[in-house]
C-alpha positions as CSV (number, residue, x, y, z in Angstrom):
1,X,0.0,0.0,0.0
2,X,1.5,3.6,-1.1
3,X,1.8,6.1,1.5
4,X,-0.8,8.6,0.0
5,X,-3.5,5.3,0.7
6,X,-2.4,5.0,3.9
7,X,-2.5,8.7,5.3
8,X,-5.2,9.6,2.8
9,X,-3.8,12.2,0.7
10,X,-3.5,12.8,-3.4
11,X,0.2,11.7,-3.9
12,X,3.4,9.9,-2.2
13,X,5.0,13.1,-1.4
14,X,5.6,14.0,1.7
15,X,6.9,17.6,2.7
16,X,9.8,18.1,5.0
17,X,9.7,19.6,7.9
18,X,11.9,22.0,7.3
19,X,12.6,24.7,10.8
20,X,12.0,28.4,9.5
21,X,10.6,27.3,6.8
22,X,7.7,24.8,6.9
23,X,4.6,27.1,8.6
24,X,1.2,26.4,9.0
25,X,0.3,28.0,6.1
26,X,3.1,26.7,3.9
27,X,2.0,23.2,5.2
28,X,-1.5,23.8,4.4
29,X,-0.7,24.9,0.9
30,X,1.0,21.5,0.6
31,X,-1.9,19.8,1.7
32,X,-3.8,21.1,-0.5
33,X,-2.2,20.3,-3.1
34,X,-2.2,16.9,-3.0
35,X,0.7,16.1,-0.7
36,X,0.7,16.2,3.3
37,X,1.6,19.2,4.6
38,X,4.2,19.0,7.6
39,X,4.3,22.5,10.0
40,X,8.2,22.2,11.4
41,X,8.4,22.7,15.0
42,X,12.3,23.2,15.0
43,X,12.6,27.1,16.0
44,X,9.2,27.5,17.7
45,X,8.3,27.6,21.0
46,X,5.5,25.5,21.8
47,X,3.3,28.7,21.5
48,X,4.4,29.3,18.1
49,X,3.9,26.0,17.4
50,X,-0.2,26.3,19.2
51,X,-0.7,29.3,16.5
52,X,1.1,27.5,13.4
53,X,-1.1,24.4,13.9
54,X,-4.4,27.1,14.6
55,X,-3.1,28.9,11.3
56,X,-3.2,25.5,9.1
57,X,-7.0,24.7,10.4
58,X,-8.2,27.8,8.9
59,X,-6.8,27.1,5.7
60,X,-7.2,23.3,5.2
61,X,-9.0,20.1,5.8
62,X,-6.8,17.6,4.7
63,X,-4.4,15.4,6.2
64,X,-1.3,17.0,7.8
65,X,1.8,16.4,10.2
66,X,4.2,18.1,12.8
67,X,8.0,17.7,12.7
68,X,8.8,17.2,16.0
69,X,12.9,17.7,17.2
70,X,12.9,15.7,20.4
71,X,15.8,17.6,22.2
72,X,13.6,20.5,22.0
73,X,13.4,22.2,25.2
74,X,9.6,22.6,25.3
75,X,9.4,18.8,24.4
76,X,7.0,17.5,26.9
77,X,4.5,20.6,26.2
78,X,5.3,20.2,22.7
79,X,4.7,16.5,22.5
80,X,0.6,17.4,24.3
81,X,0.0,19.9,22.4
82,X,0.1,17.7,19.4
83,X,-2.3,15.3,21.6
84,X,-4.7,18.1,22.4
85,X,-5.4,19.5,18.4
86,X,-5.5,16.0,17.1
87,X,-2.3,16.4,14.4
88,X,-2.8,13.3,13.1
89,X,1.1,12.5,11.5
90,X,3.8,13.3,13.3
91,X,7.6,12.8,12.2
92,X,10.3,12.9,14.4
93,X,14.0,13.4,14.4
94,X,16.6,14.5,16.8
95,X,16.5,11.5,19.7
96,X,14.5,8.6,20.4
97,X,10.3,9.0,20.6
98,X,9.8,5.8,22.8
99,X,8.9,7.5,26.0
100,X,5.8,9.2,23.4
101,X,4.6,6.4,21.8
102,X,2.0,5.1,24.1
103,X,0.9,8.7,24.5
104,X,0.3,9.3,20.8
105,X,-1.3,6.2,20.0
106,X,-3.5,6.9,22.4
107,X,-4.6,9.9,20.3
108,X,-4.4,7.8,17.2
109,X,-1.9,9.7,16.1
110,X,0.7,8.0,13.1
111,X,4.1,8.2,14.1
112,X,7.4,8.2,11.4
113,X,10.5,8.7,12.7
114,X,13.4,9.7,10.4
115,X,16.1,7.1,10.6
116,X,19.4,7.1,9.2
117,X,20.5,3.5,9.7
118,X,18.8,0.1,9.6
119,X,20.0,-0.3,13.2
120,X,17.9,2.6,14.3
121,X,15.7,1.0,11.9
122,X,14.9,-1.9,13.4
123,X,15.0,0.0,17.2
124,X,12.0,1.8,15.9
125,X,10.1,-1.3,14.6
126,X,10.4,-2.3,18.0
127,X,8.8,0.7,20.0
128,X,5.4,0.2,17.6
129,X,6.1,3.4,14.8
130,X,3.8,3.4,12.1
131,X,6.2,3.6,9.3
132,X,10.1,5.1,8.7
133,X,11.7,8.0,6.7
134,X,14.8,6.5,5.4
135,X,16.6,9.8,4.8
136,X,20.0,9.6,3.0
137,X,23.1,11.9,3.0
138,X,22.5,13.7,-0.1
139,X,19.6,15.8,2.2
140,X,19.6,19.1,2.9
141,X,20.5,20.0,6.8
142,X,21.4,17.8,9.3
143,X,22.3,14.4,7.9
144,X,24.0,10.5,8.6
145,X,26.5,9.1,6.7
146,X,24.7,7.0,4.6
147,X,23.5,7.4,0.7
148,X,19.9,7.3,0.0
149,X,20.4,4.3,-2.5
150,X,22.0,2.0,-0.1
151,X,20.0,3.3,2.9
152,X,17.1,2.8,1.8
153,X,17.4,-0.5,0.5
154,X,18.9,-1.5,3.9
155,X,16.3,-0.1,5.9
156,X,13.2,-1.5,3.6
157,X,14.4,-4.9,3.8
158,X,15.2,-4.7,7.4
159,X,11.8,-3.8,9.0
160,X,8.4,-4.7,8.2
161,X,7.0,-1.3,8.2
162,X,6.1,1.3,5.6
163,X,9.5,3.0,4.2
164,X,9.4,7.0,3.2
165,X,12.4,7.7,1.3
166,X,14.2,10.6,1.3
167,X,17.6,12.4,0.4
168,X,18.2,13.4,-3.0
169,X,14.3,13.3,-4.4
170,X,13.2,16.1,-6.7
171,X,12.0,14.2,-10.1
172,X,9.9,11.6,-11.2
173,X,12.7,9.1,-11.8
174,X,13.9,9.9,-8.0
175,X,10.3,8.3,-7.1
176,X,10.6,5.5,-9.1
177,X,14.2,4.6,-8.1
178,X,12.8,5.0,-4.4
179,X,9.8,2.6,-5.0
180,X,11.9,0.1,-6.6
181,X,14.3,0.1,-3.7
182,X,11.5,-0.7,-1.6
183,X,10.0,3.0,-0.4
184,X,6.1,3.5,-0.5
185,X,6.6,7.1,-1.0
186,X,8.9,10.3,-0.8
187,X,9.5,13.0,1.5
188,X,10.8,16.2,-0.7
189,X,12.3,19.5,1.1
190,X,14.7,21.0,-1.2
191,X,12.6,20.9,-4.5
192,X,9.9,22.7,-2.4
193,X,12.1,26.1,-2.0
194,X,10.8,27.0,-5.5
195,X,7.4,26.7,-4.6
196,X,5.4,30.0,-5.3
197,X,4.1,29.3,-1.5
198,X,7.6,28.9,0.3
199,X,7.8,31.6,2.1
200,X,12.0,31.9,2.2
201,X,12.8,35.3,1.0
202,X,13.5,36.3,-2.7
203,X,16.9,36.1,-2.6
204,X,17.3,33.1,-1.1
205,X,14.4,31.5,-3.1
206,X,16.6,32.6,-6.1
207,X,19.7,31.4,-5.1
208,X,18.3,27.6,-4.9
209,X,17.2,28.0,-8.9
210,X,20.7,29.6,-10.0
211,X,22.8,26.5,-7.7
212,X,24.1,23.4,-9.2
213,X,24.4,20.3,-7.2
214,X,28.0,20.6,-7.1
215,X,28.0,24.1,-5.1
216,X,26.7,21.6,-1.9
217,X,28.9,21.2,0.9
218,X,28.9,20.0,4.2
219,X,29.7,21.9,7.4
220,X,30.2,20.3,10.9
221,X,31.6,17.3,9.8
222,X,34.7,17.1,12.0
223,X,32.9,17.8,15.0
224,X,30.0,15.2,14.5
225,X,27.2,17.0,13.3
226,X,27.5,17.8,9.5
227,X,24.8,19.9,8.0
228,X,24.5,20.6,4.1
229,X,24.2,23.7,2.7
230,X,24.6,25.6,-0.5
231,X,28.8,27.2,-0.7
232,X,29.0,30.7,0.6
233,X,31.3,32.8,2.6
234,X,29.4,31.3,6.1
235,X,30.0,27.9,4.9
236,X,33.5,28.7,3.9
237,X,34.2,30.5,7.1
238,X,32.9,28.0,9.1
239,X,35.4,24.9,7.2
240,X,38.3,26.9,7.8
241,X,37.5,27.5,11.5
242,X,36.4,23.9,11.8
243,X,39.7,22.4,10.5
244,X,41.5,25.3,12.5
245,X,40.2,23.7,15.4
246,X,38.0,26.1,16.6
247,X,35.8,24.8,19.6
248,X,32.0,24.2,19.2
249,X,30.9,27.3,21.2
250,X,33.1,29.6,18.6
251,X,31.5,27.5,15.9
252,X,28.2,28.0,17.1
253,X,28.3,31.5,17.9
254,X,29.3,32.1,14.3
255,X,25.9,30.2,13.0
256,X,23.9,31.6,15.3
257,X,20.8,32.1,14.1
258,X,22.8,31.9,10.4
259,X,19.2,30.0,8.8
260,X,16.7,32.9,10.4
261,X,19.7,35.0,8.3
262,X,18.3,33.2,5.1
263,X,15.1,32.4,5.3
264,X,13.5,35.6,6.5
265,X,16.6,38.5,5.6
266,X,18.0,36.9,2.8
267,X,21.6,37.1,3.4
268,X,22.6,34.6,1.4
269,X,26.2,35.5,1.8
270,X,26.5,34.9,6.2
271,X,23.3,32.8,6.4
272,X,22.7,29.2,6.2
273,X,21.6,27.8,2.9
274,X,20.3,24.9,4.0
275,X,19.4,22.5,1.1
276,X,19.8,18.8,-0.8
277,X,22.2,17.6,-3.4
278,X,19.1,17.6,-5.7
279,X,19.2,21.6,-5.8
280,X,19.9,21.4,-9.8
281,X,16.6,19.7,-10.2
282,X,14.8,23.1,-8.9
283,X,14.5,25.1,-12.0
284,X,11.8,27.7,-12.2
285,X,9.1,28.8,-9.5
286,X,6.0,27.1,-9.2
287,X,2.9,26.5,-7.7
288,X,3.2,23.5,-5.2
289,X,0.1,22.0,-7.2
290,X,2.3,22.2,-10.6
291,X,5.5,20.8,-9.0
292,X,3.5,17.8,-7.9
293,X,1.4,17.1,-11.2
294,X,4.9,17.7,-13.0
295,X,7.0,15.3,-10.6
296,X,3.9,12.5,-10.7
297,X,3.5,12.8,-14.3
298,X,6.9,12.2,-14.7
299,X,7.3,9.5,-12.2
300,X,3.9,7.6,-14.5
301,X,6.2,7.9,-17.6
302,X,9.0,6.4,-16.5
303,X,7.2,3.6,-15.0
304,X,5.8,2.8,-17.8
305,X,8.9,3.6,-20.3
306,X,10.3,0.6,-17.6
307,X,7.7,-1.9,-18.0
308,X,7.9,-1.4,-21.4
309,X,11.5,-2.4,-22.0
């Protein structure tokens, strides 16, 4: 059974819930158009996150999620509040959801946690999720070490649950190599910057279509906790004090609040331009509903051009 069957929504896609960037009313757009709509809780407060989820209700009936980080320092307010307005898919990230389970199912709430390994994986299986988002390297932001193509065959033939795949999805063909490694759908983040309803600034926005996939680079990577991002002088600056061995508290003050820099300024020169390997496949700005038809239409042909071999 695809994932859009199971959560009862038009397509297999899957927004990310990306922090700064995924509102309530850019996650309501999504749903809208077909795919589910996920309101990223990263960088709220759990009030911010009470208005995002109020925000969406006004401007949607269908389907939608909360991405929940779970070293957030609200958590346990966080982790009711999704209780008390009924969110019905939640995806998690960020530390281990067991201690929530029990208190989600019993708000019939679906629960996919983003995994990077089969090993966490499998750990997951065991605390009762509903399903996994196998997310591979080539993502944008924080990532594991693994590629989307080996992960997410690992992880689909490790565990008898529903497999999301994500990492590196932007077209058609991306869909179809994720189904045939065993995914039921996609989770896209990075191909969603484009969308006439993002609301990153301008500048930002038009940085993504201008990038090629080579101009990615990873940050943090000596000290554990890599994050990717588009080349600029932050990302630069940051490498150089990295391998200088600066300490984590100079290399944190220096990103502080570097994404907020991007998303809602624009400074795509000192902020964080968090996004994907597949950056080159986001061409020209769209409404989310064209971005879908186009990515699904494609996925069909290919499909088919496959069977027909």
């Amino acid at each position: 059974m695809k994932i859009n069957e199971i959560l009862n929504i038009k397509y297999p896609f899957l927004q990310g819930g990306m922090a700064h960037v995924a509102t309530g009313e850019f996650a309501a757009a999504v749903s809208n158009a077909g795919g589910l709509g996920i309101i990223g809780s990263g960088g709220m407060t759990a009030a911010q996150l009470k208005e995002e989820i109020k925000i969406l209700r006004t401007k949607t009936e269908k389907p939608f999620g909360v991405n929940i980080l779970l070293l957030h320092r609200e958590i346990e307010e966080i982790c009711q509040i999704v209780c008390d307005f009924k969110v019905p898919v939640l995806t998690t990230g960020a530390g281990n959801p067991g201690k929530y389970i029990d208190l989600w199912k019993s708000h019939n709430i679906k629960v996919f946690p983003v995994v990077s390994s089969t090993a966490l994986a499998k750990r997951m299986e065991r605390l009762g999720v509903d399903g996994l988002i196998a997310e591979g390297q080539e993502a944008g932001g924080h990532i594991g070490e693994l590629g989307s193509m080996v992960l997410i065959d690992e992880v689909a033939s490790s565990v008898n649950l529903p497999v999301i795949a994500a990492g590196g999805i932007g077209k058609g063909k991306h869909v179809l190599a994720a189904e045939v490694l065993g995914a039921v759908g996609v989770q896209m983040g990075t191909r969603l910057l484009v969308a006439e309803e993002c609301p990153i600034h301008p500048d930002y926005k038009n940085r993504i279509l201008t990038a090629k996939s080579i101009q990615n680079t990873v940050i943090g990577r000596i000290k554990g906790l890599p994050v990717r991002v588009l080349k600029n002088h932050m990302s630069r600056k940051y490498i150089k004090m990295e391998q200088g061995g600066a300490s984590m508290e100079e290399l944190e003050l220096m990103t502080f609040s570097a994404l907020q820099k991007a998303v809602h300024t624009g400074d795509v020169n000192n902020g964080s331009l968090m996004c994907g390997q597949v950056v080159g496949s986001a061409k020209k700005i769209q409404p989310l509903k064209e971005i879908f038809e186009e990515i699904y239409q494609e996925y069909k042909e290919a499909k088919e051009t496959l069977w027909n071999q």
